[in-house]
C-alpha positions, 0 to 999 in steps of 0.5 A: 500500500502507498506508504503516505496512506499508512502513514495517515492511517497510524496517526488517525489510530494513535489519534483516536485511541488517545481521543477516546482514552481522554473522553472516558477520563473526562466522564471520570473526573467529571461524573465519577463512576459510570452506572449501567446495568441498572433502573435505579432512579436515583443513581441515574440521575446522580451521574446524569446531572453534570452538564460536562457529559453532553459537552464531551460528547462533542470531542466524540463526535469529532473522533469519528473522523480519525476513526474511520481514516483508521478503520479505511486504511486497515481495510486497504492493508488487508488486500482485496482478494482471498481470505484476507480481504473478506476478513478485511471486508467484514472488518471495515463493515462492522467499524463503519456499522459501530459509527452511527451507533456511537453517534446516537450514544453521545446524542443519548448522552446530551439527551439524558442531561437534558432530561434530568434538568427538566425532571422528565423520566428518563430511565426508559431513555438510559436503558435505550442508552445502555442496550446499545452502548454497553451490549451492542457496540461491543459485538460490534467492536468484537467483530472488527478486532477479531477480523482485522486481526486475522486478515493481517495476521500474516503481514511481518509488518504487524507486530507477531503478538498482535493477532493473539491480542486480537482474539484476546481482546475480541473474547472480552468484547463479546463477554461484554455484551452479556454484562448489563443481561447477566449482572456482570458489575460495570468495573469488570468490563474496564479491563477490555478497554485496555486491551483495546488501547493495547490493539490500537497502538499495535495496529497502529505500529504495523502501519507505520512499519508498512510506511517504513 
């Protein structure tokens, strides 16, 4: 692949990994714990009355752009013909797929913000928000990590533990969308993410070497 094109696509990874990584801590020091699993009244509200959290939903939304550089670039890395480039293809499916629904995620965020300050019901609202954050882009983030992860298995530029940390962190994502159904306490699922970040940087560092 031309070496400019992956010198892009390992800057929109680094980029966005740093970007999310900066969010989650935003909502942190802002709010405290996230809740999720729950229809606790109460607790919702405690978390949602912080008018911050709609505010970073705005730094979300903009890291879908590097998002999607990096998720074009794997594709193109993977090749088009054989089974790499149907694993590459199914990869770049489900990333573009998780876009709209991260999207809709911070739009639910602002909107549950707005609900707690108008004193309107909202648990019916946060369970939509729960549903599809914390179950559906998981299966979603699963399958992209697991495909990309095997369709560039074999380039020696990618680093030789990366496809092994593919199918590890693809594990604890998929384990993830049984959380808020089986009673798994929010803080167990933490340990994906940085797995996660793990794969972005090495993800990214095998496109740099492609550049190289």
């Amino acid at each position: 692949m031309d070496r400019s094109v992956a010198r892009i696509g390992s800057w929109a990874g680094l980029i966005a990994v740093v970007g999310i990584l900066a969010y989650h801590a935003g909502l942190m020091l802002v709010a405290g714990q996230r809740v999720s699993g729950t229809t606790d009244e109460a607790a919702i509200r405690a978390y949602y009355e912080h008018d911050a959290i709609a505010v970073l939903g705005v730094e979300a939304a903009f890291l879908m752009i590097p998002l999607l550089i990096f998720i074009a670039v794997l594709r193109e890395a993977t090749g088009r013909t054989g089974v790499p480039g149907v694993a590459g293809l199914v990869g770049f499916a489900a990333g573009v797929a998780e876009m709209p629904a991260l999207l809709v995620m911070t739009s639910l965020q602002a909107a549950l913000v707005a609900g707690v300050a108008a004193g309107s019901d909202i648990v019916p609202l946060f369970r939509f928000w729960d549903v599809l954050y914390n179950s559906g882009t998981y299966a979603l983030e699963a399958t992209w990590v697991l495909a990309f992860g095997f369709a560039l298995r074999a380039r020696p530029s990618f680093p030789r533990w990366w496809f092994g940390l593919s199918v590890v962190t693809a594990a604890l994502l998929a384990i993830n969308v049984t959380a808020i159904w089986i009673g798994i306490p929010d803080v167990a699922t933490l340990p994906s993410a940085g797995f996660l970040a793990a794969w972005f940087v090495g993800a990214s560092i095998g496109l740099r070497r492609e550049a190289a």
